[in-house]
N, C-alpha and C positions, 0 to 999 in steps of 0.2 A: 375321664379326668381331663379337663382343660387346664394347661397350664399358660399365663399370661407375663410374661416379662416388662418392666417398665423401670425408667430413672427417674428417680427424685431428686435435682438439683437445689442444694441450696448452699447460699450464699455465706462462706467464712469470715471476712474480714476480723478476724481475732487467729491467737494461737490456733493450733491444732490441736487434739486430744493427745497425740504422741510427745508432742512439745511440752507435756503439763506434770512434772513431776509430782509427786505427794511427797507433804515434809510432816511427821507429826510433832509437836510442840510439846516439850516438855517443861512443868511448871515446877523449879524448886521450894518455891513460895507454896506451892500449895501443897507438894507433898512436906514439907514441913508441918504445916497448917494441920493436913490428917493426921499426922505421926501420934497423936493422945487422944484420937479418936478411934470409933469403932471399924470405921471406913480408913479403909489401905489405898493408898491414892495410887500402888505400882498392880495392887490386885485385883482391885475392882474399877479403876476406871483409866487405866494403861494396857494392861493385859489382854481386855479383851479387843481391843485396836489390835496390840500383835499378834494375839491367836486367829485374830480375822486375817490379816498380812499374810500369815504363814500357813494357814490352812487352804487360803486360795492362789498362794504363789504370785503373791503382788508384790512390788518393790516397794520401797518406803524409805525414806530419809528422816530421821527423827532429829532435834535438833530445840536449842532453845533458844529464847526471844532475840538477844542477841545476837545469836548466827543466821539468821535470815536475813541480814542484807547481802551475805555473802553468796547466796545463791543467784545465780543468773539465772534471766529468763524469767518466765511465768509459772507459777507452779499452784498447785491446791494446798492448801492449808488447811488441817485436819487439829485443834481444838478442844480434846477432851477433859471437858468439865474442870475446867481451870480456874477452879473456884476466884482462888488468889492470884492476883496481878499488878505489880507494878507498874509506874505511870511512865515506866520506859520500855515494858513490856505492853503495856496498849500502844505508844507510841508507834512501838516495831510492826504490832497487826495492822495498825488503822497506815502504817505508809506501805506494808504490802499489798492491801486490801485497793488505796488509791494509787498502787500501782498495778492493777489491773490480775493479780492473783485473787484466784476464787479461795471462800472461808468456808468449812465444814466447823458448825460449833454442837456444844452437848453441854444441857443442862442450866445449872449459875454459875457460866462463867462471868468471870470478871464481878462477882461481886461482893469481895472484899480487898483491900488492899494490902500490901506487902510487912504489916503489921498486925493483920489481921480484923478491921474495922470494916464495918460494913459501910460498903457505897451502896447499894443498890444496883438496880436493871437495867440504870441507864446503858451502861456501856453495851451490853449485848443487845438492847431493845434499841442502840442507832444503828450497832454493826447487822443487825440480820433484820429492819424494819419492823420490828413489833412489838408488843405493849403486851408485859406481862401482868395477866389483872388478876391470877388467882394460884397460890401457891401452898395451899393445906394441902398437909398429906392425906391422903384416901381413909375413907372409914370404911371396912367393906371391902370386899372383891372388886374392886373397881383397879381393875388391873389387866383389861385385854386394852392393848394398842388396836386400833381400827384402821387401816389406813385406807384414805382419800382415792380411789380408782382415777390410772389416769394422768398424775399429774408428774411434772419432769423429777419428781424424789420416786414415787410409788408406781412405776409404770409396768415396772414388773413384776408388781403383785396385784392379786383379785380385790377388787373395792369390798373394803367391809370384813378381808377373811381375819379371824381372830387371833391376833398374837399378844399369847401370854406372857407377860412380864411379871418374876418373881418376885414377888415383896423383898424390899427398901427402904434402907434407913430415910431417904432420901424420896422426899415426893415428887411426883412432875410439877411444868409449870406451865401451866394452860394460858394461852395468847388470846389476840385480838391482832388478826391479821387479813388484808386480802388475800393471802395466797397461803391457804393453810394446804396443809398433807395430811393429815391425821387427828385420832383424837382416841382418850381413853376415858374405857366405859366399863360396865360389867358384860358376864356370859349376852342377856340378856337387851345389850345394846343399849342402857337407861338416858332417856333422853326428857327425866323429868325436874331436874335443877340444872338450873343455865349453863355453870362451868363445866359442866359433860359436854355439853354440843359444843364446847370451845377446843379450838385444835392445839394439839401440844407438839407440831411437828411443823414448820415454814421454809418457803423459799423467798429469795428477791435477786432482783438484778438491777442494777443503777452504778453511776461510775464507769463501766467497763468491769464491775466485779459481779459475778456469781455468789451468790448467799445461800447457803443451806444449814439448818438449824431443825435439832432433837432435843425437844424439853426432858426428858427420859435421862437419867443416868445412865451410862454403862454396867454399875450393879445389876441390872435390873434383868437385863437382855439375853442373858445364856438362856433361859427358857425357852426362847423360842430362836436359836440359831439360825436354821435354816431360812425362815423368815427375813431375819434381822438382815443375814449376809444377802439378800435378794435385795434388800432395802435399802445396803450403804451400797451396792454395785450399782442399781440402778441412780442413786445418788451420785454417785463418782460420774456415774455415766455423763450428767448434765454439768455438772462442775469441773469437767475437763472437755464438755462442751463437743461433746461426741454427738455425732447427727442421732439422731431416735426416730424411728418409726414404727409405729404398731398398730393395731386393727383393733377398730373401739369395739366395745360392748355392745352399744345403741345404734341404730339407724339413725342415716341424714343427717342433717345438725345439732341433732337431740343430746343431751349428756347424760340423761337417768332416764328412768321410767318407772311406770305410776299404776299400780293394778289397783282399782276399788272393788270390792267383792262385799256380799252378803250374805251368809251362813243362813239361808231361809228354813224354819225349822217352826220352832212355835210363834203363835201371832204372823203367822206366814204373808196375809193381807199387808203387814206392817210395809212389806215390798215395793207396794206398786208407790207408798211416800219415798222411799227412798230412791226408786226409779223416774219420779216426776221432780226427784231434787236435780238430779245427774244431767235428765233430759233440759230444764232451765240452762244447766250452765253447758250444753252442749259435749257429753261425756257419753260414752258410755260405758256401763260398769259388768258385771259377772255375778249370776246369781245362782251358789250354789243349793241347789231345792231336796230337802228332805222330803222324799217319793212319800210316801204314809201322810205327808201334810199338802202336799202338791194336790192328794186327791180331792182333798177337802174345800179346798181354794183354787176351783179349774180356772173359777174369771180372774181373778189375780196372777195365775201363772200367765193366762193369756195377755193380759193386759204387760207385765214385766216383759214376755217373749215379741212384745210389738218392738219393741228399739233396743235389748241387750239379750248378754250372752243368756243363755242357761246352761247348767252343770248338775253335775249328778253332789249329791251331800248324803248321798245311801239310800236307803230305807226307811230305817230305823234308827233313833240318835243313839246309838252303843257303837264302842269302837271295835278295829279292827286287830288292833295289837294283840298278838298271843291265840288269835281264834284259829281253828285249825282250816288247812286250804280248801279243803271242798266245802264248809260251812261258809267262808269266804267266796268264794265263786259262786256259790247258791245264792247270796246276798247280794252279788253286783248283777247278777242275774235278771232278778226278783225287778229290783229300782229301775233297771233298765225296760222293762217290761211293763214294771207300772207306771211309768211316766210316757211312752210313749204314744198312748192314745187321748193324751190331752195336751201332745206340742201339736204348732203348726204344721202343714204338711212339707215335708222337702227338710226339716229341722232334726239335726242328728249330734246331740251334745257329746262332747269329746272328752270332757274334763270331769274329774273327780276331786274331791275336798272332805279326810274321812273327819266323819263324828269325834268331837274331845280331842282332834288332831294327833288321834293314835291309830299307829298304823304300823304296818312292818316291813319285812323283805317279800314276804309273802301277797302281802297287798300288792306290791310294787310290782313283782311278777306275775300278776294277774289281771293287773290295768288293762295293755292293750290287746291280750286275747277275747276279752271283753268290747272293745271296738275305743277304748280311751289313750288319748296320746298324752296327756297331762294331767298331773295332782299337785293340788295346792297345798302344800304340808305343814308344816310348826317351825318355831325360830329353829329348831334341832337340826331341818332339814340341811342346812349349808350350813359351812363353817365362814362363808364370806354373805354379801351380800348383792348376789349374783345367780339368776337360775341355774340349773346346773341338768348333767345328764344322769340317770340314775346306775349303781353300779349293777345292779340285777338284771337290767332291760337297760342296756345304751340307747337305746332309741323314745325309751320314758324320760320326758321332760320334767324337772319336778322342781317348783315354784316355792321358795321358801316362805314363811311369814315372816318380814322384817322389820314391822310396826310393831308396837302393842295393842292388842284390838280392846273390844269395851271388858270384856271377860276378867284379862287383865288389870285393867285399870279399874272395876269393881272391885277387885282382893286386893286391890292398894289403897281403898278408899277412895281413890279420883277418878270416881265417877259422875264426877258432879261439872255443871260449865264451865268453870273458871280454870278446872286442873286440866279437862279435855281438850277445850280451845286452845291451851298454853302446848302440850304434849302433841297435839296434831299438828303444830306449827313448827313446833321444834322435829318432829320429824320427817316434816318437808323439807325442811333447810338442811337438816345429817344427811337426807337422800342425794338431793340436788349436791351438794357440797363433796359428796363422796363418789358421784355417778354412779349410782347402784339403782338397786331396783328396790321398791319400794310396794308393800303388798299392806295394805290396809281392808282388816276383816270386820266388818260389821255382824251383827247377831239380830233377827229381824224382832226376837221380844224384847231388847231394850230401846229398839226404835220408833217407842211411840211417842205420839202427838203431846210436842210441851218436854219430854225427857232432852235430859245434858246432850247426848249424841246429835241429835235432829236439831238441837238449835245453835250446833255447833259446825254443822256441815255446812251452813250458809256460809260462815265464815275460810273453812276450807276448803269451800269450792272460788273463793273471792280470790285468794290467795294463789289458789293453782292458776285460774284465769291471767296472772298476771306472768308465770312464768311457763306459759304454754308452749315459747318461740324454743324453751330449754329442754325440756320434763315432756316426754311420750307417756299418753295415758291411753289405754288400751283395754283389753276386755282381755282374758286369760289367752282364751286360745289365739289370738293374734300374738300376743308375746309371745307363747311357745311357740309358735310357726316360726317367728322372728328368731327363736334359739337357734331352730336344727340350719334355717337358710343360714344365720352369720358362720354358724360352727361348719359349712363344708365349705366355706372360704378359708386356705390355711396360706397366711403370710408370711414368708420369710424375707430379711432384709442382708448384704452384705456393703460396705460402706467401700468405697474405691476411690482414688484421685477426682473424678467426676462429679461423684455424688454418692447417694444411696442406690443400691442396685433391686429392686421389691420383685422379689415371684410370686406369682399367686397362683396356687392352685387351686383349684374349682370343679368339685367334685359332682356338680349336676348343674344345668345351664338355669338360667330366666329366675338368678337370684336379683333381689334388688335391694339400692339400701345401703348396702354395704359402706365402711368410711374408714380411712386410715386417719390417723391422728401423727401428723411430722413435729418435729420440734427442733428447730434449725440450731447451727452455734453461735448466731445471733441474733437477738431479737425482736421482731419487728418486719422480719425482711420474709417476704413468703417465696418457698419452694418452685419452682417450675417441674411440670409432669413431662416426660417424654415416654411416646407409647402406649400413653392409656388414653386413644381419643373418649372425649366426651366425658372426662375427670374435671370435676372442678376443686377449685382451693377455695375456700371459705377462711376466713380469722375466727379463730375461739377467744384466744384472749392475747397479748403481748406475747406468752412464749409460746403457744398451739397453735398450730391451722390445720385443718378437715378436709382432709382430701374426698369429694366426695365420687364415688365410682361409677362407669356407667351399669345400665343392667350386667350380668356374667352371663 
């Protein structure tokens, strides 16, 4: 174990995070307002402020619109779903706000007045930057929060992992912002009507104030507690302007990454189109090969094995789930055996992808005695959208599916061009936008010449071309290589007069790649490194910068 000591200085010129009291703001305008409604404005959207306060031993000052000029000093301003407000009550936020106090809001606030008459979104859409365009309540399960990997609200949660939000009277309200955190969808991730891929969670910074904004109710939130509390700490975090640093997901400058794979099975030939689409735009992709179809098509696997991966897809297309272990080991057996006198010589596939993406604990524990370090699994496999290690074999890498692939989008009917080109683009942008990882599965019998798929890949491969400099696209087994090297990087941060103080531990040498992501408490101004020769600082955007590491 190498352990690496280094400071992170960066630059305060505002309060300090200690300096930054919290006040929560209480509305009697809108608890009136609820009083003949079914929503308890002290139960459902006060309560769970103070059971958060008191369950994590935070201090708080509560306090209404009026007593906030009597606080000195700078403090966070904490917002809850303040429906109703008077124009002496926006008054009082908007001269704390421009006196340099950061704003935590929730929901529609401000969007009735002290009478009860609707104003609109203006007031929360100046104070927190953004444009609410879409505010129907859900039809459906469209009720997991997503959040954005990475960004100064969600830094301390996995991009993508699922937090359930319990049905409410009250729907979110999905934005139009540069600086989104989140967004809510179903189990499923559904990114095929516009107002899904829109974020219902923002930040901003302008003024000298911090902005942080939750489209969500407080009703909504006790389902996923634990979650939520990781969600407003890391929030607090940036809004009292506390230094952050953490160890990204991605390599280099990258923010997400990008697996293209093809389930080669029937129409196997269908492959080497789909491998001379990849090779044009300069990719390459992962083909997992049904051994029984592999034999049939030697020149096709050969011609696919000249510029990408190969992966094992089984034997036979029947799945793994529920089969018992030695029938299972006789079957990874088998594939491994007949595939291996028609790859290249020196060519030794590491990865597996089962049939119908069923599969079990038992699969899992039988991978790498088998000689495989990686399986490409089902949306089931994670609960975010991030590889992950397997609980059965810590040392099994296991790649979730985070797209919808064509399988899917054939039992929705949108298997056709106009729905595919729309749904591959939309989740480009959930990926990129979330930093997660992104697993797009192809099936080689609907990719023939003239079908939806094939005349839609031109177009997403036109699109990736463009955000190359962002989006790591890779071939399976190079990402999972990429898992186990980021994961024996372990970072710990402690903040001191100076700066930040980063340890790194490093549990085997000649990793490379590696990238801290700082986020100072002001922003704009980049960190200086002491200690880590041959670190550089890159900008990600106004509040990020990349520390990027030399080899370990």
């Amino acid at each position: 174990m190498l352990r690496i000591l280094a400071l992170i200085v960066m630059s305060c010129g505002v309060a300090r995070a200690a300096e930054m009291p919290l006040v929560l703001l209480q509305s009697p305008a809108t608890a009136a307002f609820f009083k003949n409604t079914k929503t308890s404005y002290e139960d459902d959207l006060l309560v769970p402020w103070r059971s958060f306060f008191r369950r994590n031993k935070v201090a708080v000052r509560e306090a209404k619109a009026g007593e906030l000029a009597s606080i000195q000093g700078k403090a966070v301003l904490i917002i809850p779903s303040a429906v109703v407000l008077s124009d002496a009550e926006r008054k009082a936020i908007s001269t704390r706000v421009a006196a340099g106090w950061s704003v935590l809001g929730t929901w529609a606030l401000g969007t009735r007045d002290e009478k009860g008459a609707t104003r609109g979104y203006g007031f929360l859409e100046e104070l927190f930057g953004v444009k609410v365009v879409y505010d129907k309540p859900p039809e459906g399960e469209f009720r997991f929060f997503l959040p954005y990997g990475e960004t100064p609200l969600t830094h301390r949660l996995r991009a993508g992992q699922r937090m359930y939000f319990r049905a409410s009277g009250e729907g979110p309200l999905r934005l139009r912002t540069d600086h989104g955190a989140g967004r809510i969808s179903d189990y499923n991730r559904d990114v095929s009507q516009s107002h899904l891929v829109m974020p219902v969670a923002a930040f901003d910074e302008r003024g000298g104030s911090r902005r942080a904004y939750i489209g969500a109710p407080e009703s909504s939130w006790d389902s996923a507690q634990a979650e939520m509390d990781a969600f407003l700490f890391g929030t607090l975090d940036w809004l009292k302007r506390k230094p952050i640093v953490f160890k990204s997901a991605w390599p280099e400058a990258y923010e997400a990454a990008l697996l293209l794979e093809m389930d080669t099975e029937d129409k196997f030939a269908n492959g080497t189109n789909f491998a001379t689409q990849l090779e044009k735009a300069g990719l390459r992709g992962t083909f997992f090969c049904l051994t029984s179809e592999a034999v049939k098509n030697p020149s096709a696997l050969k011609r696919i094995a000249e510029k990408h991966e190969i992966a094992y897809h089984a034997d036979v297309h029947t799945g793994f789930r529920k089969v018992d272990e030695a029938k299972q080991d006789e079957r990874m057996k088998a594939m491994v055996k007949q595939l291996a006198p028609l790859l290249p010589s020196g060519m030794k596939p590491t990865g597996f992808r089962p049939p119908l993406e069923e599969y079990d604990a038992t699969t899992e524990k039988l991978l790498r005695p088998n000689g495989l370090a990686y399986m490409a699994g089902s949306n089931d496999t994670s609960d975010d959208t991030l590889p992950k290690f397997s609980k059965v074999d810590p040392e099994l890498v296991l790649l979730p599916r985070t797209w919808a692939d064509d399988i899917v989008l054939l039992r929705a009917g949108k298997l056709d061009t106009a729905s595919t080109d729309r749904i591959l683009l939309a989740s480009l942008e959930t990926t990129l936008a979330g930093r997660g990882f992104g697993l797009l599965s192809i099936h080689s019998q609907y990719f023939e010449s003239g079908g939806a798929l094939q005349k839609a890949m031109p177009i997403l491969l036109q699109a990736l071309a463009q955000r190359r400099s962002r989006l790591w696209i890779a071939p399976a087994d190079t990402i999972a290589r990429w898992w186990r090297d980021q994961a024996a990087v372990h970072v710990t941060s402690r903040a001191d007069a100076q700066g930040d103080r980063v340890t790194l531990d490093v549990a085997r040498s000649g990793i490379s790649g590696v990238k801290l992501v700082v986020i100072g408490p002001a922003p704009g101004k980049a960190p200086t490194i002491e200690g880590l020769q041959g670190a550089q600082v890159r900008k990600l955007d106004d509040q990020r910068w990349a520390v990027l590491l030399p080899e370990l």
